[in-house]
The first five atom37 places (N, CA, C, CB, O) and aatype in JSON, in Angstrom:
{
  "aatype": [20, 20, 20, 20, 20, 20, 20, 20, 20, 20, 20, 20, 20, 20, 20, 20, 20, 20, 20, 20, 20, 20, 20, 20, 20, 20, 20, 20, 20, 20, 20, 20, 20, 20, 20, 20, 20, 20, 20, 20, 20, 20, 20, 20, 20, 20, 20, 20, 20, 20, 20, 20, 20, 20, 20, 20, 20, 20, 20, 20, 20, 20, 20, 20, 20, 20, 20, 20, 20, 20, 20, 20, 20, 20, 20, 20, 20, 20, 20, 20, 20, 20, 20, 20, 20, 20, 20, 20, 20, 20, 20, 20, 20, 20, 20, 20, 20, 20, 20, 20, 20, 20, 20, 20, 20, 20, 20, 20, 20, 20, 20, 20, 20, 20, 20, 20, 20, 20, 20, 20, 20, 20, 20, 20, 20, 20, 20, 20, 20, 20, 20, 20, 20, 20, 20, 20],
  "atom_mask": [
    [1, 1, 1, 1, 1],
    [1, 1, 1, 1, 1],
    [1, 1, 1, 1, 1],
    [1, 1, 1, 1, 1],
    [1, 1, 1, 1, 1],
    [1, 1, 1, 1, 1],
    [1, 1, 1, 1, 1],
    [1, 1, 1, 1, 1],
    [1, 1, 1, 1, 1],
    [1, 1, 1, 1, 1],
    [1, 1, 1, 1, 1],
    [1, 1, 1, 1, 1],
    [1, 1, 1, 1, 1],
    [1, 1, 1, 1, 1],
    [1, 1, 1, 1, 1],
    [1, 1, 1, 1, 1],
    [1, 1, 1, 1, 1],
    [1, 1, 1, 1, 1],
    [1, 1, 1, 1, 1],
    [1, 1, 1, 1, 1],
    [1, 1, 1, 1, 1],
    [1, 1, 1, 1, 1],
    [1, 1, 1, 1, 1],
    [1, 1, 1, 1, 1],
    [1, 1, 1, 1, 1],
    [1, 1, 1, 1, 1],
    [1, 1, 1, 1, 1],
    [1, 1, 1, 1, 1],
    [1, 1, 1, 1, 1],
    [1, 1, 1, 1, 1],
    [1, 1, 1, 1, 1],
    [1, 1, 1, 1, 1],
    [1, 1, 1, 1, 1],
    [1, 1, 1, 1, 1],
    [1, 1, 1, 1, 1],
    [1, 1, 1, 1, 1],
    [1, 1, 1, 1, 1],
    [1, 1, 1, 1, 1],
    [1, 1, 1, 1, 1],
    [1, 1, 1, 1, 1],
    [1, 1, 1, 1, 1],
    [1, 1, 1, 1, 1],
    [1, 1, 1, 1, 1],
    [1, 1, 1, 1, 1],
    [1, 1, 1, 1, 1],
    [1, 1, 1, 1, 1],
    [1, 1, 1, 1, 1],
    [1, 1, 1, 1, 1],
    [1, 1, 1, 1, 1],
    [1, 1, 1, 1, 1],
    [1, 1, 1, 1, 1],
    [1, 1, 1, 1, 1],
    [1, 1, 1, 1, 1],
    [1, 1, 1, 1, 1],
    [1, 1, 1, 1, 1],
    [1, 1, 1, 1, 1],
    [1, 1, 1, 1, 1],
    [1, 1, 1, 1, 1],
    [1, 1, 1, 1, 1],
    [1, 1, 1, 1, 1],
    [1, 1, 1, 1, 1],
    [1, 1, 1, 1, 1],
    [1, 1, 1, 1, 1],
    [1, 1, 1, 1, 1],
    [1, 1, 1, 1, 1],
    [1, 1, 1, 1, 1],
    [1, 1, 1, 1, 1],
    [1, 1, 1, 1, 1],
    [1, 1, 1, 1, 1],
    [1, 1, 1, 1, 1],
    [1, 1, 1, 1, 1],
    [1, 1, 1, 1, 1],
    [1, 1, 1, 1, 1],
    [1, 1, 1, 1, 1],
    [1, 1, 1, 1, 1],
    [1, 1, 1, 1, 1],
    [1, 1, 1, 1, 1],
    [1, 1, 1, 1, 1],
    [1, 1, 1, 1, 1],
    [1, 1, 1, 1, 1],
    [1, 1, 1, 1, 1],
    [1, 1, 1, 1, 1],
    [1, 1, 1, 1, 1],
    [1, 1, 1, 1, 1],
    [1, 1, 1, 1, 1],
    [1, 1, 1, 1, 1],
    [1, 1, 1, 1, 1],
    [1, 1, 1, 1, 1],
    [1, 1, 1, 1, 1],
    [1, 1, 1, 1, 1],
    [1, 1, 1, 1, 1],
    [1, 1, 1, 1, 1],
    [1, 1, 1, 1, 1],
    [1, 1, 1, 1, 1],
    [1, 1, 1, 1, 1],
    [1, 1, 1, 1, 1],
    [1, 1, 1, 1, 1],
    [1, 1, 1, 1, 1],
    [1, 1, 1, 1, 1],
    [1, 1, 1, 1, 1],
    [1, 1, 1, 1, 1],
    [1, 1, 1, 1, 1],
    [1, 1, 1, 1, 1],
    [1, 1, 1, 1, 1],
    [1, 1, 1, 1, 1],
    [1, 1, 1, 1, 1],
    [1, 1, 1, 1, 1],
    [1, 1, 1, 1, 1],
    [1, 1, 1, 1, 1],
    [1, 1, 1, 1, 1],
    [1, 1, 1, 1, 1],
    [1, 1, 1, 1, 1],
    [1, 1, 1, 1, 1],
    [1, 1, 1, 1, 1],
    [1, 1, 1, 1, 1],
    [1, 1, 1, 1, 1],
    [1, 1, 1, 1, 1],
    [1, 1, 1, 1, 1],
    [1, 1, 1, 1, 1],
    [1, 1, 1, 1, 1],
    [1, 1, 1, 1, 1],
    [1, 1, 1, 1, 1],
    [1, 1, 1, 1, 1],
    [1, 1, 1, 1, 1],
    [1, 1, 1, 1, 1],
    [1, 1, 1, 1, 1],
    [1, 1, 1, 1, 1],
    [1, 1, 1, 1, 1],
    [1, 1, 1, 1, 1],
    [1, 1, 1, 1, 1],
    [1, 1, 1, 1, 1],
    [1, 1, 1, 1, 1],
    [1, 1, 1, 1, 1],
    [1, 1, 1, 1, 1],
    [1, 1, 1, 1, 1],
    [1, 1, 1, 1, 1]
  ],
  "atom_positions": [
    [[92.81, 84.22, 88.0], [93.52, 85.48, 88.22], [94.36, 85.36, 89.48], [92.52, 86.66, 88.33], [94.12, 84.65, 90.45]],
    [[95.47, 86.25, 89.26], [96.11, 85.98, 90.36], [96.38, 86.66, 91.65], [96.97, 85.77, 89.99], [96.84, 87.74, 91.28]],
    [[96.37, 86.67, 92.88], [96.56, 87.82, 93.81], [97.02, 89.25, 93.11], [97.65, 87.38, 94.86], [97.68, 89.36, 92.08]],
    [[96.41, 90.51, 94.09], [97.58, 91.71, 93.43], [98.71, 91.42, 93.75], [97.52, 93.21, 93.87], [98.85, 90.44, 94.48]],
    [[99.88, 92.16, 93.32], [100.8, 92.36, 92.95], [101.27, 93.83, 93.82], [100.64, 92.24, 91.53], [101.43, 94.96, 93.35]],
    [[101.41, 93.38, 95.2], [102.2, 94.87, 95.75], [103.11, 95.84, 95.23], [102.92, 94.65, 96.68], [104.03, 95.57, 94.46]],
    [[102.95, 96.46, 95.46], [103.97, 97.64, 94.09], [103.59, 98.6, 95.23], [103.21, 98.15, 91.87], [102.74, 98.56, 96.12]],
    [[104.75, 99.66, 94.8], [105.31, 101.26, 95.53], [106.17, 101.82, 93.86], [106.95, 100.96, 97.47], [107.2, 101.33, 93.4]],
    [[105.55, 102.69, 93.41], [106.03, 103.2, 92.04], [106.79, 104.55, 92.43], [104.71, 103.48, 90.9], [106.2, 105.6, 92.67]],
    [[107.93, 104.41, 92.45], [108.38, 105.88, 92.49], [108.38, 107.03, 91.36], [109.61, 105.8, 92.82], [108.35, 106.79, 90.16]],
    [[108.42, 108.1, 91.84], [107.66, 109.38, 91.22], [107.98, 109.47, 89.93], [107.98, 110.76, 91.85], [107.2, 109.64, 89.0]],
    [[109.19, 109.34, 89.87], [109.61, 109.49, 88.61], [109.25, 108.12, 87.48], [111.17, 109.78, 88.82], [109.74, 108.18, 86.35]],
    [[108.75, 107.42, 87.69], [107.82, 106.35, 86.57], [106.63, 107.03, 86.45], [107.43, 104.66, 87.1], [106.07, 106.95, 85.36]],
    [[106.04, 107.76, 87.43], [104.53, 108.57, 87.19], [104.4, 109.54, 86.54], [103.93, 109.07, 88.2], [103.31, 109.85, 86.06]],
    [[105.95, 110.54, 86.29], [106.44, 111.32, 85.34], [106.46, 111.15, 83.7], [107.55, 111.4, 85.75], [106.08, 111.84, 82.74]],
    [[107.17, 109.74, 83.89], [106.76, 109.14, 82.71], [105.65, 108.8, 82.06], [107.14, 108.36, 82.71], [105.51, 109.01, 80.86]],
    [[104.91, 108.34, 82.68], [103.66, 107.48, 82.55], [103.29, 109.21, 82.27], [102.87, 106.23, 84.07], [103.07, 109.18, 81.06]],
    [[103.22, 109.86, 82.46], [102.27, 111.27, 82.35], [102.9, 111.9, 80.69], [102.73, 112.69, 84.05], [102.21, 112.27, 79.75]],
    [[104.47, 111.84, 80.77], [104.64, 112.56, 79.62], [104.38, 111.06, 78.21], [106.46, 113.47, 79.76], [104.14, 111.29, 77.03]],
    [[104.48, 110.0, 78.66], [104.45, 109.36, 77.26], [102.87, 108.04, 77.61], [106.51, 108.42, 76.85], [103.2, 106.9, 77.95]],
    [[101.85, 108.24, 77.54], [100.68, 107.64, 77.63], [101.14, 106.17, 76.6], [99.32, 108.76, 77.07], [100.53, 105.26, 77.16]],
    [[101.8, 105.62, 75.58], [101.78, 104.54, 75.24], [103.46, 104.09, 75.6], [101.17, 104.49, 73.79], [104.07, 103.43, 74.75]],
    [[104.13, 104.48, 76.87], [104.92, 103.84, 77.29], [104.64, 102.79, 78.49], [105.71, 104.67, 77.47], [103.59, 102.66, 79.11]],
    [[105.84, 102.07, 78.67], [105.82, 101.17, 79.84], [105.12, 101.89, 81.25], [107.41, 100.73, 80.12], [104.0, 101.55, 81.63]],
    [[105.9, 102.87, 81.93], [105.16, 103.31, 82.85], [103.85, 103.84, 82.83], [105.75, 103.99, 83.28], [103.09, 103.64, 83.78]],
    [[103.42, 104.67, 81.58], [102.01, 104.39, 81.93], [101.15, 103.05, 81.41], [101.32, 105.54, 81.45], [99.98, 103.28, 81.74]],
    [[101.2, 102.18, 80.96], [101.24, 100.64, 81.44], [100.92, 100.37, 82.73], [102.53, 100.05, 81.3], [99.85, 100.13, 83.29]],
    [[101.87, 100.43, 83.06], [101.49, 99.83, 84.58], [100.84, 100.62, 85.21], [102.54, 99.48, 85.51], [100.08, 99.98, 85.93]],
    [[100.65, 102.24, 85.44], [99.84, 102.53, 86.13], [98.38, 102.14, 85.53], [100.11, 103.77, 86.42], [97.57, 101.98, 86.44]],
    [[97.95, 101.99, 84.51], [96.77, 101.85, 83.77], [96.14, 100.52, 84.43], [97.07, 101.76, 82.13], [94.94, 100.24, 84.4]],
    [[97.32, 99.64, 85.11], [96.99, 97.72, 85.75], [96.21, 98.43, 86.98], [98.87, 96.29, 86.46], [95.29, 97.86, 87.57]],
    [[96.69, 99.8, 87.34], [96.12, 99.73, 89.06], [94.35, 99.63, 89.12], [96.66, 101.5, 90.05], [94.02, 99.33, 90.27]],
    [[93.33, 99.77, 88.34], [92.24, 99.8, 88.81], [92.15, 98.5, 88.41], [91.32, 100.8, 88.46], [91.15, 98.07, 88.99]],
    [[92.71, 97.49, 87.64], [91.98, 95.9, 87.2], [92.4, 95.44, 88.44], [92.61, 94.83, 85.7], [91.64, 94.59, 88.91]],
    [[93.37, 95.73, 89.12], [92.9, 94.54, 90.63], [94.68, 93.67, 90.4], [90.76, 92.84, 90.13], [95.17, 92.89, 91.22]],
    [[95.15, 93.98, 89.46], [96.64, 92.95, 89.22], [97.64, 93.78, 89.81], [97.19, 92.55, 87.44], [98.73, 93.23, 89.94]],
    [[97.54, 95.38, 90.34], [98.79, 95.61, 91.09], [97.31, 96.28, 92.41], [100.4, 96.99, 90.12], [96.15, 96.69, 92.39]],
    [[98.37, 96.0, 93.33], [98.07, 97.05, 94.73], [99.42, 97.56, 94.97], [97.44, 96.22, 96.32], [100.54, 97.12, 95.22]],
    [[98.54, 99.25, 94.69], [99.56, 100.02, 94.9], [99.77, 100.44, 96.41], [99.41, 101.1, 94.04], [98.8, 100.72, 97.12]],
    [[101.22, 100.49, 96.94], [101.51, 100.76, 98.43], [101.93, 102.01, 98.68], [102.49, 99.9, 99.01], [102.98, 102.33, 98.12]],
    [[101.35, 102.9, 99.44], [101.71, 104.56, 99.95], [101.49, 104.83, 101.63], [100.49, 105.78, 99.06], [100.96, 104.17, 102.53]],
    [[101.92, 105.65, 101.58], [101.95, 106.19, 103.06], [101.65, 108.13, 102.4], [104.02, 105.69, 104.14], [101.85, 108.65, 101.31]],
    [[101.22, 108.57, 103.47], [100.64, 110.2, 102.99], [102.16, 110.83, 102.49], [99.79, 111.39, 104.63], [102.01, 111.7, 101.63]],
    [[103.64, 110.54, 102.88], [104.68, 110.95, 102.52], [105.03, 111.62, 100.76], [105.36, 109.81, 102.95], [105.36, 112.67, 100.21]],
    [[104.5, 109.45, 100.23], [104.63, 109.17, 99.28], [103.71, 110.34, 98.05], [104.35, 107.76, 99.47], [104.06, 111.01, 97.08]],
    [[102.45, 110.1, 98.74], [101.05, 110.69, 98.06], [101.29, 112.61, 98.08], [99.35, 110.06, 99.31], [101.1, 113.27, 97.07]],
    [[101.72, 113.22, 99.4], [102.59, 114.26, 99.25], [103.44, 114.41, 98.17], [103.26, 114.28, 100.19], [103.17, 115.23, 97.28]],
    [[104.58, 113.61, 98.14], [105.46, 114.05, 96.9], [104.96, 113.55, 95.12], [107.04, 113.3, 97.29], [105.78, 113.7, 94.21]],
    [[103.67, 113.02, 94.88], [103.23, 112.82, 94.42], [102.67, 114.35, 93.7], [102.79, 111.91, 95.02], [102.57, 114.72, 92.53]],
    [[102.44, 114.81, 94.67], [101.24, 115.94, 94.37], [101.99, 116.73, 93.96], [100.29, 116.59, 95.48], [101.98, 117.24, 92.83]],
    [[102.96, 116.98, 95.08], [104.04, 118.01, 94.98], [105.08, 118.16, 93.46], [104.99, 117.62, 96.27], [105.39, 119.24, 92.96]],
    [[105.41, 117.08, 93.05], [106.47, 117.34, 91.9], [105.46, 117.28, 91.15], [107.77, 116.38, 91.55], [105.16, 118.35, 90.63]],
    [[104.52, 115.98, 90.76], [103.61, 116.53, 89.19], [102.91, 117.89, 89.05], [102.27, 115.55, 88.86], [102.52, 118.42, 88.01]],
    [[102.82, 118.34, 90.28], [102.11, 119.99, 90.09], [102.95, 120.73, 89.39], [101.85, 120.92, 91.49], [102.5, 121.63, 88.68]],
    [[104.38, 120.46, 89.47], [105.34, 121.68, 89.0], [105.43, 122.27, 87.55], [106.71, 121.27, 89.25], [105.46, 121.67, 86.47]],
    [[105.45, 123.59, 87.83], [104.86, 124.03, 86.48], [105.56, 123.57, 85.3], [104.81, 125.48, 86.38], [105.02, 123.66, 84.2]],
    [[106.6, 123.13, 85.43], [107.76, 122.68, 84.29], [107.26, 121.09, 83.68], [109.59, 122.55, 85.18], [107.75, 120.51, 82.71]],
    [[106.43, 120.71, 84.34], [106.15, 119.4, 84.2], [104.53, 119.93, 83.0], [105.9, 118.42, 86.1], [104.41, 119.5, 81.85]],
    [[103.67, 120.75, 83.57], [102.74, 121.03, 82.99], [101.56, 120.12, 82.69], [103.2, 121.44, 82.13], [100.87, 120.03, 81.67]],
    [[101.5, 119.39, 84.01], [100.33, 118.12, 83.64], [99.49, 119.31, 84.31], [100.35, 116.13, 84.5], [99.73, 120.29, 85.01]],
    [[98.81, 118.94, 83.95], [97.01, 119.13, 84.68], [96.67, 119.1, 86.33], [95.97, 117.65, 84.14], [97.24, 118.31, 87.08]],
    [[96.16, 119.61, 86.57], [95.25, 119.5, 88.3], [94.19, 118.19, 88.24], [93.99, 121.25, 88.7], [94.01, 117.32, 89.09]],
    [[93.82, 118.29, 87.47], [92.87, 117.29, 87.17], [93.53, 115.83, 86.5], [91.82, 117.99, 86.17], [92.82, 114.84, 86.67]],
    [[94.63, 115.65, 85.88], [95.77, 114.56, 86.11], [96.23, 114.42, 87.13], [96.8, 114.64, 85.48], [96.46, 113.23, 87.36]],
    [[96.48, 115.07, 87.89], [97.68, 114.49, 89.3], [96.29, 114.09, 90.28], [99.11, 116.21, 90.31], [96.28, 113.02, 90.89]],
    [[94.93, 115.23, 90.37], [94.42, 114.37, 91.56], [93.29, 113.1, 90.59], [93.37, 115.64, 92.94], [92.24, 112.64, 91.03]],
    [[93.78, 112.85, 89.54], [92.89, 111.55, 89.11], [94.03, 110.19, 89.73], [92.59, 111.5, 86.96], [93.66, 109.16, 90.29]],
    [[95.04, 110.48, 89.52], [95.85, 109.74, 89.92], [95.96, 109.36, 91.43], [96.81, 110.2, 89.47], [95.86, 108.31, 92.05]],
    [[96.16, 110.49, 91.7], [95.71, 110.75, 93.57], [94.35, 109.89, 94.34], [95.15, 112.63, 93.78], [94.33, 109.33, 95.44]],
    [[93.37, 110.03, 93.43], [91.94, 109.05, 93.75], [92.19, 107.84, 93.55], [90.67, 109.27, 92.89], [91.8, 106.99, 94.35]],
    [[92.94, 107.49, 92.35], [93.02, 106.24, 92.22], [94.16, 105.74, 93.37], [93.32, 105.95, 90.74], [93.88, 105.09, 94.37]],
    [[94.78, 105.96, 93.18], [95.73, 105.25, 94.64], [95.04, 105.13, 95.66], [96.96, 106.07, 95.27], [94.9, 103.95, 96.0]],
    [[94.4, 106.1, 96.48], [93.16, 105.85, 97.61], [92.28, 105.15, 97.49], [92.46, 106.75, 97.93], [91.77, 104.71, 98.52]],
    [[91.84, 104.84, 96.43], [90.77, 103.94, 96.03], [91.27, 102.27, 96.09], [90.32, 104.41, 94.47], [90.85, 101.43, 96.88]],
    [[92.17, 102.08, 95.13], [92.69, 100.85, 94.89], [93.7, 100.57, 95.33], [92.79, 100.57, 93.88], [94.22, 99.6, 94.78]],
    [[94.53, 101.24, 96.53], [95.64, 100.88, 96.92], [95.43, 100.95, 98.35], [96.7, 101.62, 96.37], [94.4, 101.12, 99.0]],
    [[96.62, 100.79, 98.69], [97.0, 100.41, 100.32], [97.61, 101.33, 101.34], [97.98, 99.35, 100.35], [98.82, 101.3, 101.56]],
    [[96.65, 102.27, 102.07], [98.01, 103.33, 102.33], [98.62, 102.48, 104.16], [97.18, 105.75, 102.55], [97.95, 101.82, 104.96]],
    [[99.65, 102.76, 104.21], [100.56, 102.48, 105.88], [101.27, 103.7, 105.71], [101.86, 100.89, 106.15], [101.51, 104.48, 104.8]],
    [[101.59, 103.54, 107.38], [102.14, 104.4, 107.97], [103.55, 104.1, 107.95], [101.59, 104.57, 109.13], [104.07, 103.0, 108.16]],
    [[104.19, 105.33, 107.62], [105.78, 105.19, 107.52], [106.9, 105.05, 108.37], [106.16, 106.04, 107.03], [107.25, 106.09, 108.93]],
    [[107.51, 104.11, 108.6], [108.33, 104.23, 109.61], [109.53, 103.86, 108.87], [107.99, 103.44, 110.86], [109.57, 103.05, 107.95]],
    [[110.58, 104.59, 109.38], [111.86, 105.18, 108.45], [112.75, 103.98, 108.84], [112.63, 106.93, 108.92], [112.38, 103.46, 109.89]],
    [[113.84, 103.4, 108.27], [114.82, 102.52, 107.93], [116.09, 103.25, 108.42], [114.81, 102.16, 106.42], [116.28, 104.46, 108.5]],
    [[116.9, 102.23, 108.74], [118.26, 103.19, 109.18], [119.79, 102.52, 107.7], [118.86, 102.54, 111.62], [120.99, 102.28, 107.72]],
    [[118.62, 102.51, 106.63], [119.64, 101.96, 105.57], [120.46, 103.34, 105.33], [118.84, 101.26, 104.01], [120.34, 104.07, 106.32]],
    [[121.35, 103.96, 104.2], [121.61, 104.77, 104.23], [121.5, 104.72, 103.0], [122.39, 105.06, 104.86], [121.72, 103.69, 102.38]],
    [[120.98, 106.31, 102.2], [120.46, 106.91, 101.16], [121.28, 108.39, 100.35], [119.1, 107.19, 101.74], [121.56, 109.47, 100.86]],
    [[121.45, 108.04, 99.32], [122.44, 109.06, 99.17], [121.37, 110.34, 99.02], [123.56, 108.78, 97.79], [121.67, 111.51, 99.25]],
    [[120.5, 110.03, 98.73], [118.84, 110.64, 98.59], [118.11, 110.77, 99.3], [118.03, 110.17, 98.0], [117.09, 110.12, 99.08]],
    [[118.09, 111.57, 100.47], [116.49, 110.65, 101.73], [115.69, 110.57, 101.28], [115.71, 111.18, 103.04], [114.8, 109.89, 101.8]],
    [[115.49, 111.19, 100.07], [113.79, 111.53, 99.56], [113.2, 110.21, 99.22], [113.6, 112.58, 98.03], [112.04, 109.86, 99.47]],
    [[114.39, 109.33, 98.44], [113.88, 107.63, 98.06], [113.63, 106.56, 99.16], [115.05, 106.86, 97.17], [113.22, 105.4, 99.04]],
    [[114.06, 107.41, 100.45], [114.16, 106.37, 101.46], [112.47, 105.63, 101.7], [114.84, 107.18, 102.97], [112.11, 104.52, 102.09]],
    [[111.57, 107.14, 101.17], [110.08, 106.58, 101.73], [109.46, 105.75, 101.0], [109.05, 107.55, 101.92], [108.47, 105.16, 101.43]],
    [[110.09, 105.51, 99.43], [109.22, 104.49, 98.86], [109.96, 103.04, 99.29], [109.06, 104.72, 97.13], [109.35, 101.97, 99.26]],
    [[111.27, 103.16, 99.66], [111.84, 101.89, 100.05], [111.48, 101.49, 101.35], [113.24, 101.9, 99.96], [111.47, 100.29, 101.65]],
    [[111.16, 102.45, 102.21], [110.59, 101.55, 103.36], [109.07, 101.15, 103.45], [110.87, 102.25, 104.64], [108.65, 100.33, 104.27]],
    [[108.2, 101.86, 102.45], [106.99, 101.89, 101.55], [106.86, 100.12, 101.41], [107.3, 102.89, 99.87], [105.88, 99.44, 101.73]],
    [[108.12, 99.66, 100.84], [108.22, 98.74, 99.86], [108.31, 97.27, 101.07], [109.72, 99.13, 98.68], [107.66, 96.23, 101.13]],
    [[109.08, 97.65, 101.66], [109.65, 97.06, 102.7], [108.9, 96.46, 103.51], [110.29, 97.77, 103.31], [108.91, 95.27, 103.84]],
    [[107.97, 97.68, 103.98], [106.93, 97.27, 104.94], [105.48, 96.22, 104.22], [106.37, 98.86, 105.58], [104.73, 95.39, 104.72]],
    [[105.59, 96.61, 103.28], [104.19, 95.94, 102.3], [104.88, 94.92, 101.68], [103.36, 97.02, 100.97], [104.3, 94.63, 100.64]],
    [[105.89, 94.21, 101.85], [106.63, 93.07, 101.04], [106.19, 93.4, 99.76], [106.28, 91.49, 101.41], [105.43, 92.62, 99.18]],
    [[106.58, 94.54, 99.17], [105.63, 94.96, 98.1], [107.35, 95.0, 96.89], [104.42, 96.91, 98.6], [108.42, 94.75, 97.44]],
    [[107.34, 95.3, 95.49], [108.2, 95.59, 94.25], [108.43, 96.81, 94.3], [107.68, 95.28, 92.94], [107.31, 97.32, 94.37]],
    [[109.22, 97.62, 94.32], [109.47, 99.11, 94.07], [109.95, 99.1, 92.96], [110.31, 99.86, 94.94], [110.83, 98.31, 92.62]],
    [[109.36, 100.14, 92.08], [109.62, 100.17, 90.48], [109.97, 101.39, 90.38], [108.44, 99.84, 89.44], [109.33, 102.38, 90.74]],
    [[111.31, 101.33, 89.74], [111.95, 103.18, 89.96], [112.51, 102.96, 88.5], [113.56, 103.72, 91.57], [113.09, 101.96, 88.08]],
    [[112.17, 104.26, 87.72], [113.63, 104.95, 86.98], [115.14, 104.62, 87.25], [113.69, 106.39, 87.3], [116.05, 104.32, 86.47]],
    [[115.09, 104.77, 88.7], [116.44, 105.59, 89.34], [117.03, 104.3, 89.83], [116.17, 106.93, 90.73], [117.42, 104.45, 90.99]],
    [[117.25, 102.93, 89.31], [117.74, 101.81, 90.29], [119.28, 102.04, 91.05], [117.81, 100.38, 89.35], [119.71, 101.37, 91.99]],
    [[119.83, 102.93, 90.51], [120.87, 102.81, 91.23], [120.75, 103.87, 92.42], [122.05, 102.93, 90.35], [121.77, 104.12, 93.06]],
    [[119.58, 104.49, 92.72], [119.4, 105.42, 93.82], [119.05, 104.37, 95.31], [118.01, 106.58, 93.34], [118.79, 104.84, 96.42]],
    [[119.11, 103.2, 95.04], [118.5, 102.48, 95.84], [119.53, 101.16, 96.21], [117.14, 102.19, 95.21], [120.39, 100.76, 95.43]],
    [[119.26, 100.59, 97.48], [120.45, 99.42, 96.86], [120.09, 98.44, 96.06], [121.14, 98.59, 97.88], [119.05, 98.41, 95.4]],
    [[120.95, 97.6, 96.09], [120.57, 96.65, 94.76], [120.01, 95.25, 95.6], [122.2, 96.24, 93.53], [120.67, 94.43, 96.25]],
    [[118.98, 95.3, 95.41], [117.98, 93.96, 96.36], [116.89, 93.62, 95.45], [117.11, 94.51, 98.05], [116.03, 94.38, 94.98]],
    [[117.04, 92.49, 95.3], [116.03, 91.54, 94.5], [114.08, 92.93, 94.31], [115.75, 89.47, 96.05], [113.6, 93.36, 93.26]],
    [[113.8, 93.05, 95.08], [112.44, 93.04, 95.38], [112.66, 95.15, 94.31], [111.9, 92.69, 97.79], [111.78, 96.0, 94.44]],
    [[113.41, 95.29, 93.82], [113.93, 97.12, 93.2], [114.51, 96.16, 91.83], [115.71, 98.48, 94.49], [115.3, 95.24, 91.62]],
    [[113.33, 97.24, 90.92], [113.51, 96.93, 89.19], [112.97, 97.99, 88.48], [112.71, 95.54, 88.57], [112.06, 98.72, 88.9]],
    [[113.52, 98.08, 87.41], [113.05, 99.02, 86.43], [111.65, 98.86, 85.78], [113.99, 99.03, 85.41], [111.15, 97.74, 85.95]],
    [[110.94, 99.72, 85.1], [109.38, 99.79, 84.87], [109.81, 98.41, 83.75], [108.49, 101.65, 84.11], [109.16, 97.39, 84.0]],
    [[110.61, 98.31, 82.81], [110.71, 97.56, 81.59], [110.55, 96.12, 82.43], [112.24, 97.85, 80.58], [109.53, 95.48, 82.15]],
    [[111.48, 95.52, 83.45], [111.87, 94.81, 83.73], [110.4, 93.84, 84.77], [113.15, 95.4, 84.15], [110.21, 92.64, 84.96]],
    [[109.42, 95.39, 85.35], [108.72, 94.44, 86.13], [107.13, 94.13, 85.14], [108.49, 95.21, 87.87], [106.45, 93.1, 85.12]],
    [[106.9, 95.61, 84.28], [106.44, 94.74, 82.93], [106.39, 93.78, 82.15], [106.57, 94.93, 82.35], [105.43, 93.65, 81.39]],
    [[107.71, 92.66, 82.18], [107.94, 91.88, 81.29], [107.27, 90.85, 82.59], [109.55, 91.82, 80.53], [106.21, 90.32, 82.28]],
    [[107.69, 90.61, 83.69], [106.96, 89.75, 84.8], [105.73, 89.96, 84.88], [107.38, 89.91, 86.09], [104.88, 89.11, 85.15]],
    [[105.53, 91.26, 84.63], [103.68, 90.75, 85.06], [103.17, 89.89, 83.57], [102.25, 92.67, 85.34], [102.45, 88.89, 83.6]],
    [[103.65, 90.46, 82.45], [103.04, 89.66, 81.55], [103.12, 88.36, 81.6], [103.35, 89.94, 80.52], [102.13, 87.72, 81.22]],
    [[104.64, 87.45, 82.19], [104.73, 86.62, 82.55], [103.43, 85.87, 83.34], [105.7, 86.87, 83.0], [103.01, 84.76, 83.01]],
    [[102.84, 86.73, 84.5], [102.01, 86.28, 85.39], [100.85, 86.4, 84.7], [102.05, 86.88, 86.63], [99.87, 86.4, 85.45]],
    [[100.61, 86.5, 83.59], [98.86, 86.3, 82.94], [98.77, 84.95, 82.43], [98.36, 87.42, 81.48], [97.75, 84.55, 81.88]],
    [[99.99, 84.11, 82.64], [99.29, 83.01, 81.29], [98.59, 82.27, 82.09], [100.36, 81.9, 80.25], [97.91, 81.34, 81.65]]
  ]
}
């Protein structure tokens, strides 16, 4: 087996992963308790976590967002955030990229073009097809 796999998942793959259970994003969140990703947060991250899946338009559960919430504390990595002076057309994405940054970790977004374009920022499809890569 191979080391984890640092990862910072931005919100909107957890969105996914919530509305479609046999898609890619929830996939990968399903890897976080076997030990093949460590997930990377700072309380920022875990905040907006809470904050958008609560929203009533979304309609997950209390008991979905903080199962999710345990599991990140449990099996992941939280650091402390210290902000980047990249520039963001978004600040809100700035925290999983410096998330990412600081943990030499993969940031896996929906949104790739919210971010710049740097090797270590990929789509859920794209870092799926690598981890399967990494089982043989």
């Amino acid at each position: 087996m191979n080391q984890a796999i640092p990862v910072v998942l931005d919100t909107n793959v957890l969105v996914s992963a919530f509305w479609s259970a046999d898609g890619t994003p929830s996939k990968i969140v399903h890897l976080i308790p076997s030990g093949i990703l460590l997930p990377c947060y700072s309380d920022e991250i875990l905040n907006e976590y809470k904050e958008v899946l609560s929203r009533p338009a979304f309609n997950f559960t209390s008991a979905q967002v903080d199962e999710l919430v345990k599991k990140y504390e449990k099996f992941g990595k939280a650091i402390s955030l210290v902000s980047s002076n990249i520039s963001f057309h978004d600040e809100s994405d700035r925290k999983f990229y410096d998330v990412a940054k600081a943990c030499n970790a993969l940031l896996i977004t929906g949104n790739i073009r919210h971010y710049p374009q740097e090797k270590f920022i990929m789509p859920p499809l794209s870092f799926y097809r690598y981890i399967l890569g990494r089982q043989d």
